[in-house]
PDB file of N, CA, C and O in Angstrom:
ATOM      1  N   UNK A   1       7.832   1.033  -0.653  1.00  0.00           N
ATOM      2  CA  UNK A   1       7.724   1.715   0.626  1.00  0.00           C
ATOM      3  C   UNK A   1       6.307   1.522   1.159  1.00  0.00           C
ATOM      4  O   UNK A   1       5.244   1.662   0.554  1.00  0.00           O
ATOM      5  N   UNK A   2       6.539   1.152   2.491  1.00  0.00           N
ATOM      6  CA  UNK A   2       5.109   1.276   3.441  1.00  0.00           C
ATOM      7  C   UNK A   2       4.544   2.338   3.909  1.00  0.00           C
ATOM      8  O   UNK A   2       5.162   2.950   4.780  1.00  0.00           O
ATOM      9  N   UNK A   3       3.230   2.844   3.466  1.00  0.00           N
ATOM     10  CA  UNK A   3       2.931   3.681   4.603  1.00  0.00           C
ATOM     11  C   UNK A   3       2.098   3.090   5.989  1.00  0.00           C
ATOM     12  O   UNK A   3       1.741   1.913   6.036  1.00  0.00           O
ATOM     13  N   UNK A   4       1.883   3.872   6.897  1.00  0.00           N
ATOM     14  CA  UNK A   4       1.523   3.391   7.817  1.00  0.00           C
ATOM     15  C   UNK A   4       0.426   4.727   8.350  1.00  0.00           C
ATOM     16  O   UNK A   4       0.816   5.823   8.753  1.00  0.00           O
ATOM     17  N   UNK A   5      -0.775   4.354   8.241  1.00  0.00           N
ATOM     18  CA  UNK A   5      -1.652   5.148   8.905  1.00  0.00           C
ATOM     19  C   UNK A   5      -2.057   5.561  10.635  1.00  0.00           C
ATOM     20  O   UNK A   5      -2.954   5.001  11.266  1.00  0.00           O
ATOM     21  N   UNK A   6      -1.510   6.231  10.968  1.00  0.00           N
ATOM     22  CA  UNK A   6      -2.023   6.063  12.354  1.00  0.00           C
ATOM     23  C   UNK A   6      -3.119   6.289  13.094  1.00  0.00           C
ATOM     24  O   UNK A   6      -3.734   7.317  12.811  1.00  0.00           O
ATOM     25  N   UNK A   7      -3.654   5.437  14.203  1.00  0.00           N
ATOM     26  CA  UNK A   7      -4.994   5.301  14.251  1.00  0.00           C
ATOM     27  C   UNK A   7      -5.857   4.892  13.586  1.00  0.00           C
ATOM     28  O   UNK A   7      -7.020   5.085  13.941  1.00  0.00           O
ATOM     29  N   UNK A   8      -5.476   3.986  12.058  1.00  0.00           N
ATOM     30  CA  UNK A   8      -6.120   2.861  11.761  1.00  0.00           C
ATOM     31  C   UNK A   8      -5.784   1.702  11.678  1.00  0.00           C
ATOM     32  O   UNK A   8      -4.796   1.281  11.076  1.00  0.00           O
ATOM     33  N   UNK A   9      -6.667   1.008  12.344  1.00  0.00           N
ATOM     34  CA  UNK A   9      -6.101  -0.711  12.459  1.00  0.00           C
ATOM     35  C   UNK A   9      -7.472  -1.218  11.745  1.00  0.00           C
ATOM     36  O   UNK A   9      -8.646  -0.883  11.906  1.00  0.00           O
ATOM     37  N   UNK A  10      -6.863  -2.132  10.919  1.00  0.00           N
ATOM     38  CA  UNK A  10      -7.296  -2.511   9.751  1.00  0.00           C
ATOM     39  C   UNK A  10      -7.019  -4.427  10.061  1.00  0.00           C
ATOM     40  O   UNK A  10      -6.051  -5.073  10.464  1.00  0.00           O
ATOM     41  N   UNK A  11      -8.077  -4.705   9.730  1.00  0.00           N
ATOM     42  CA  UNK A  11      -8.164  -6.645   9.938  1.00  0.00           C
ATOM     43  C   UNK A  11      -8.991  -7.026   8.371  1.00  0.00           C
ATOM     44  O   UNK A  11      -9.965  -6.641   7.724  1.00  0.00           O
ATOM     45  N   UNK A  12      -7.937  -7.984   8.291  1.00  0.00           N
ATOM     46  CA  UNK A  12      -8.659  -8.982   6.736  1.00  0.00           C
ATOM     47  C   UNK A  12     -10.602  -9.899   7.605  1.00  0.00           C
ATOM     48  O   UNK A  12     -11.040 -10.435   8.623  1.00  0.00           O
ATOM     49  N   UNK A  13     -11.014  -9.447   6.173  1.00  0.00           N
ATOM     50  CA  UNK A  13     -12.815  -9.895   6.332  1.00  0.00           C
ATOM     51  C   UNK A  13     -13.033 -10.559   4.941  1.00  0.00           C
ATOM     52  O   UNK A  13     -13.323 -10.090   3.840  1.00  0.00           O
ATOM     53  N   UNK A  14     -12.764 -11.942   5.430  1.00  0.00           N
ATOM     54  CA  UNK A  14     -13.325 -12.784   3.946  1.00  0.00           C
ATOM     55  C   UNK A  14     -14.443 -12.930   3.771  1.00  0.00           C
ATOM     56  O   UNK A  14     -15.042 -13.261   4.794  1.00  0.00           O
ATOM     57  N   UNK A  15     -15.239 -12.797   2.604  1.00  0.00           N
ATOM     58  CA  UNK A  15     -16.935 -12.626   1.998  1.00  0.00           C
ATOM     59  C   UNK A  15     -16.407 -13.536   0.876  1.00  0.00           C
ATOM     60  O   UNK A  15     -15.302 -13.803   0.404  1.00  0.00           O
ATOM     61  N   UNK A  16     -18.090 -14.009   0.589  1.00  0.00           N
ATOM     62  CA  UNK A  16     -17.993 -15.279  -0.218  1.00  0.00           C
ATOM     63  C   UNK A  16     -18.808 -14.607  -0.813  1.00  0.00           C
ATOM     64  O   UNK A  16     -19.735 -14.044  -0.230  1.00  0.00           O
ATOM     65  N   UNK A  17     -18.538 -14.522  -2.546  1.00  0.00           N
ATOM     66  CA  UNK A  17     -19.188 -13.697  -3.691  1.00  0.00           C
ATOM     67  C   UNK A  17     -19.452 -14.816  -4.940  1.00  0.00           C
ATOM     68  O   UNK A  17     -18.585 -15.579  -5.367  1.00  0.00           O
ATOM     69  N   UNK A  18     -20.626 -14.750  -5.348  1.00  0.00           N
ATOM     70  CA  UNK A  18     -20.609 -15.198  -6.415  1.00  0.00           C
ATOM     71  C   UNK A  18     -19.058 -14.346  -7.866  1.00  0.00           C
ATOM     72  O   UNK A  18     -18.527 -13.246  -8.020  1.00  0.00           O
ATOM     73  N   UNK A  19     -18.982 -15.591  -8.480  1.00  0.00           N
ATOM     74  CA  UNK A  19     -17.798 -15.077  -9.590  1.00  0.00           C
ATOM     75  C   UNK A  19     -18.507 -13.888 -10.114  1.00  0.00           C
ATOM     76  O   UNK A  19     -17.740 -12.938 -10.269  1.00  0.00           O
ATOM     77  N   UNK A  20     -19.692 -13.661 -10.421  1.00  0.00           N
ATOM     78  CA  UNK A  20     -20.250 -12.720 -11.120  1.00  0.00           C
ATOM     79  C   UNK A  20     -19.803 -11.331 -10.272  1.00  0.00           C
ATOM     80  O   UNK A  20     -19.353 -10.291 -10.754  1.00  0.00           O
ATOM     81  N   UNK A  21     -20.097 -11.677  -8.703  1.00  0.00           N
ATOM     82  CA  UNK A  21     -20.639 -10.131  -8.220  1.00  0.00           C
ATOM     83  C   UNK A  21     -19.379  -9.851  -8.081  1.00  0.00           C
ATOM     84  O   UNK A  21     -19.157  -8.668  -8.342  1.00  0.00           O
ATOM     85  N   UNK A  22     -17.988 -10.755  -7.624  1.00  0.00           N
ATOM     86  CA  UNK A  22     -16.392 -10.052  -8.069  1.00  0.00           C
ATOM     87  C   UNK A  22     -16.305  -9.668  -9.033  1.00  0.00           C
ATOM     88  O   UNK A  22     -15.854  -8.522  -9.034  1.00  0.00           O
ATOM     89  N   UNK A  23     -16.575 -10.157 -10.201  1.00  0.00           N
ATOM     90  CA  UNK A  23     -16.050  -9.408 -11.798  1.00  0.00           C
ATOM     91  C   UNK A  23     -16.658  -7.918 -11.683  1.00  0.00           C
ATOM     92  O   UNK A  23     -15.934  -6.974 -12.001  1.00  0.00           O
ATOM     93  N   UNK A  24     -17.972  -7.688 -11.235  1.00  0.00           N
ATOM     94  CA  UNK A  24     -18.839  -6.476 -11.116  1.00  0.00           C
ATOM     95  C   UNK A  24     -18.050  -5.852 -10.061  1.00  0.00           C
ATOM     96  O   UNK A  24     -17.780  -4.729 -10.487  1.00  0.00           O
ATOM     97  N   UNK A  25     -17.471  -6.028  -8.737  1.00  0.00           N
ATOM     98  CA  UNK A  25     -17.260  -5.206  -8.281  1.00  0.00           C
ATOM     99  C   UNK A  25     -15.845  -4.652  -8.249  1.00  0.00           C
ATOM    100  O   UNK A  25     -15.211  -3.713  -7.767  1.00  0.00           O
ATOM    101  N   UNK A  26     -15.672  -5.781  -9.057  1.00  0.00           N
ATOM    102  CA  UNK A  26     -14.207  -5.408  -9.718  1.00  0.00           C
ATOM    103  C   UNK A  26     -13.587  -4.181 -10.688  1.00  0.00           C
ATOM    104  O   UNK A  26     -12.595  -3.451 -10.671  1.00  0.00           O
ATOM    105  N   UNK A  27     -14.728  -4.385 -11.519  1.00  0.00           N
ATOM    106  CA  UNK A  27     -15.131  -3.813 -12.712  1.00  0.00           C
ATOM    107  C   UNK A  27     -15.043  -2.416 -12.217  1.00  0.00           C
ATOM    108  O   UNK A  27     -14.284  -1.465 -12.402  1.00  0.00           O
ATOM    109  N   UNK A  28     -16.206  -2.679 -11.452  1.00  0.00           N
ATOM    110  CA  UNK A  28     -16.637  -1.059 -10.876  1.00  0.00           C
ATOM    111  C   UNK A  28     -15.651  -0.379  -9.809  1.00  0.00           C
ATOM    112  O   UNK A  28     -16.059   0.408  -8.955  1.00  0.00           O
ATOM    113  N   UNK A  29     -14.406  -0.737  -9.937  1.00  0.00           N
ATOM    114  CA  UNK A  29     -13.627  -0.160  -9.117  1.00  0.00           C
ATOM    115  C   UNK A  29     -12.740  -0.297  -9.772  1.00  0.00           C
ATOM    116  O   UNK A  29     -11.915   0.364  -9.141  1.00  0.00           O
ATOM    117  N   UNK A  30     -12.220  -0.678 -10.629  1.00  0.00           N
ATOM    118  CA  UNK A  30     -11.592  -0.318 -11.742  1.00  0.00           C
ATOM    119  C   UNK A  30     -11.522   1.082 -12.418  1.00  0.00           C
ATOM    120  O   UNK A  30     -10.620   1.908 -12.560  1.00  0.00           O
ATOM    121  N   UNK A  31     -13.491   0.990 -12.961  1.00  0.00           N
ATOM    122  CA  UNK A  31     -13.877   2.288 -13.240  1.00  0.00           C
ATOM    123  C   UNK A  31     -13.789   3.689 -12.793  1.00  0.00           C
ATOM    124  O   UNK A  31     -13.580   4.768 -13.347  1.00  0.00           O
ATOM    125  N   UNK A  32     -14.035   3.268 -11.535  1.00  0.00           N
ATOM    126  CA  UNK A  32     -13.587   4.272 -10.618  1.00  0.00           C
ATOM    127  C   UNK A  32     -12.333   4.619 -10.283  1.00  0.00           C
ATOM    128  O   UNK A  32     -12.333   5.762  -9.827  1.00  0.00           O
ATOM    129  N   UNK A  33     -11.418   4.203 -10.305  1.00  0.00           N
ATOM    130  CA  UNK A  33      -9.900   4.032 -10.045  1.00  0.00           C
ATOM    131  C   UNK A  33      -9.902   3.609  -8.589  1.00  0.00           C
ATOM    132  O   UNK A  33      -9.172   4.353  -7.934  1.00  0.00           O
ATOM    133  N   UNK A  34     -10.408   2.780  -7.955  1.00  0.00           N
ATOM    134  CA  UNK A  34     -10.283   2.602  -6.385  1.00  0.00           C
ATOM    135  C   UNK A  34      -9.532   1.284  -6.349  1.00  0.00           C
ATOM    136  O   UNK A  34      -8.869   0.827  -7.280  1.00  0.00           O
ATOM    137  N   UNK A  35      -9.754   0.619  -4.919  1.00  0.00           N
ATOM    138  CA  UNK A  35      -9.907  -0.597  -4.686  1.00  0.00           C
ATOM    139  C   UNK A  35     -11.018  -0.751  -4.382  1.00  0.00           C
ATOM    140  O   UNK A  35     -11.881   0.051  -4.026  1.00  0.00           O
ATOM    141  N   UNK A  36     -11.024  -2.564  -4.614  1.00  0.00           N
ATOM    142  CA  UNK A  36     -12.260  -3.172  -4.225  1.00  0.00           C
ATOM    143  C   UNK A  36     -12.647  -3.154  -2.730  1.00  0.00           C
ATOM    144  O   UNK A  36     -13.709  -3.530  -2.234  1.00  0.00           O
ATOM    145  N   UNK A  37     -11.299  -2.512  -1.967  1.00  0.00           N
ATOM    146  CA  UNK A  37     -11.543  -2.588  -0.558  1.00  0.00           C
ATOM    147  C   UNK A  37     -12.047  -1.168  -0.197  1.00  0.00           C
ATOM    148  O   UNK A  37     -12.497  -0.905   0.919  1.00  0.00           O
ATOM    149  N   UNK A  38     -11.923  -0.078  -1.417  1.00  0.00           N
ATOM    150  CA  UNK A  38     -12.494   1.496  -0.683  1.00  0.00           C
ATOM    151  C   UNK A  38     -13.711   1.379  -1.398  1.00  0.00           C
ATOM    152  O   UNK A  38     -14.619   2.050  -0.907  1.00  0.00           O
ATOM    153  N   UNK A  39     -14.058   0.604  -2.602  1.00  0.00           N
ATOM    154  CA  UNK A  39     -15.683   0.446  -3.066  1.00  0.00           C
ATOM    155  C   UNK A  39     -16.065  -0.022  -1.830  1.00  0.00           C
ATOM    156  O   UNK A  39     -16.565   0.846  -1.115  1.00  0.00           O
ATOM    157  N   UNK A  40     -15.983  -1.167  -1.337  1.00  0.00           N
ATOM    158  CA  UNK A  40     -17.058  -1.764   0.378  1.00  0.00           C
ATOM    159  C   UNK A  40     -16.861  -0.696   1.198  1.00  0.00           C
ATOM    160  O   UNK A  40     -17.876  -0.331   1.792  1.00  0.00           O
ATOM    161  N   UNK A  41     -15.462   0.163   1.499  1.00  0.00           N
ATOM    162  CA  UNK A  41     -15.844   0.424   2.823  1.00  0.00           C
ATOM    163  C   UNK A  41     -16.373   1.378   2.556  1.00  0.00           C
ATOM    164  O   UNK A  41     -17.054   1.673   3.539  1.00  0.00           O
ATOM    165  N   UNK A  42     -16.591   2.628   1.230  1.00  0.00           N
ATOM    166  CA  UNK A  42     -17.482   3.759   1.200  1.00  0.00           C
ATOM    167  C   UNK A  42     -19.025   3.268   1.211  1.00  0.00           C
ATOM    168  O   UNK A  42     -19.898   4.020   1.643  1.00  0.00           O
ATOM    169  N   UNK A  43     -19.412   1.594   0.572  1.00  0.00           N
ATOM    170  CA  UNK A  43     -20.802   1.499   0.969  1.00  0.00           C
ATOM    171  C   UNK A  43     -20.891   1.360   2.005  1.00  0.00           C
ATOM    172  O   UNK A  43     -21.887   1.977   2.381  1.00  0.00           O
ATOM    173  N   UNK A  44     -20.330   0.791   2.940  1.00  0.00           N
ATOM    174  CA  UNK A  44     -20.107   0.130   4.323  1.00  0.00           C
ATOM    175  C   UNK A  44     -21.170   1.683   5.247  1.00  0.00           C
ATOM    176  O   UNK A  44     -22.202   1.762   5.912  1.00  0.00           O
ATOM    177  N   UNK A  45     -19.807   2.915   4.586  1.00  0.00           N
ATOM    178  CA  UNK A  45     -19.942   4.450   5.631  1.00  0.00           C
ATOM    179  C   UNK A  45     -21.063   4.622   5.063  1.00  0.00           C
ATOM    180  O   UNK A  45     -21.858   5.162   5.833  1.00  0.00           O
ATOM    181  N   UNK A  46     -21.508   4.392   4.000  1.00  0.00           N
ATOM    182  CA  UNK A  46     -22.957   4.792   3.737  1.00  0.00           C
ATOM    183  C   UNK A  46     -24.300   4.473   4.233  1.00  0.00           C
ATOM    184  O   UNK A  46     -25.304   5.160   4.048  1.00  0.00           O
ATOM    185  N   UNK A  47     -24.225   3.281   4.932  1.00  0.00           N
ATOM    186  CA  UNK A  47     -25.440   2.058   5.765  1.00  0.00           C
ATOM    187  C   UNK A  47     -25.980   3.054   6.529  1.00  0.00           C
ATOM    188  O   UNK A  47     -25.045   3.662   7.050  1.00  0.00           O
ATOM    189  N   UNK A  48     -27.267   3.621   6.922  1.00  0.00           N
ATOM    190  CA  UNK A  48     -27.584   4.168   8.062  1.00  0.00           C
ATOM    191  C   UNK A  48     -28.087   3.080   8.889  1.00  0.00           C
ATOM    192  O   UNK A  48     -28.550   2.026   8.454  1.00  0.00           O
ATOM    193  N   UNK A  49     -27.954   3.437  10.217  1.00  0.00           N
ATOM    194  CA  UNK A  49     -28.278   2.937  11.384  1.00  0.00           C
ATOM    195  C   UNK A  49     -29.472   3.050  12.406  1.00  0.00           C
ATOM    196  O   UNK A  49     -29.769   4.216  12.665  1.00  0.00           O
ATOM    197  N   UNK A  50     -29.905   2.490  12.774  1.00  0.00           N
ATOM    198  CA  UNK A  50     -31.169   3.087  13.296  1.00  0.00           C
ATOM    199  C   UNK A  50     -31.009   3.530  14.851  1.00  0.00           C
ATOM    200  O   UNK A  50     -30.585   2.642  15.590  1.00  0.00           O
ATOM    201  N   UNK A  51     -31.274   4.708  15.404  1.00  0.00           N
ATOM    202  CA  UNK A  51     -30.629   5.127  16.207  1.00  0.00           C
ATOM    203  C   UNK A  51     -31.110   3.885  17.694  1.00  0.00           C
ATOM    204  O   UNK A  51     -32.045   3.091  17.801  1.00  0.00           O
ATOM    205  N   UNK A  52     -29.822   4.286  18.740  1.00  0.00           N
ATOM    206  CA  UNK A  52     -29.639   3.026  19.656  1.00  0.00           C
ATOM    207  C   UNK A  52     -31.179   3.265  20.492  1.00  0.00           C
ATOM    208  O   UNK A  52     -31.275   4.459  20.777  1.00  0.00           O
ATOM    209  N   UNK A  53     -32.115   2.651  20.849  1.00  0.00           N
ATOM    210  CA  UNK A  53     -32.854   2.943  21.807  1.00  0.00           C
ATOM    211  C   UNK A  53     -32.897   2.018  23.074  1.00  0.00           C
ATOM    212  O   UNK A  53     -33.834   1.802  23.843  1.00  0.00           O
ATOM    213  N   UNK A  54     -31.844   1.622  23.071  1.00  0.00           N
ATOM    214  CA  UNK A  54     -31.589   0.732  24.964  1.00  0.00           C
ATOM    215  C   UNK A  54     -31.407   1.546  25.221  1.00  0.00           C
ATOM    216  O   UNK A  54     -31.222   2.530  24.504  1.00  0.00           O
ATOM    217  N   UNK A  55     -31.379   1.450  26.685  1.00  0.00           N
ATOM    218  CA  UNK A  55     -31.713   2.369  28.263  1.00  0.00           C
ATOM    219  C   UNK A  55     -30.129   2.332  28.651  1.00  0.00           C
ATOM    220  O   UNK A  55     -29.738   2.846  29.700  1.00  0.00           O
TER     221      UNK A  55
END
């Protein structure tokens, strides 16, 4: 069965990793019980931004 989230639209983003840093981030989401896709996007929400200063 599918679920279907609404109000998220979601697009594939291919990154080129050394074999090492997949096994690691593999690993580490393993550990965690996640995916490798909620390990990136919780660092992703974590990035601060520097606030906008255009006019």
């Amino acid at each position: 069965m599918q679920l279907h989230r609404i109000g998220m639209n979601k697009e594939n983003f291919t990154i080129r990793l050394s074999l090492k840093r997949k096994n690691k981030l593999k690993l580490y989401a393993q550990q965690k019980d996640k995916t490798m896709t909620q390990v990136i996007e919780e660092m992703i929400d974590k990035l601060k931004l520097e606030k906008d200063t255009g006019g």
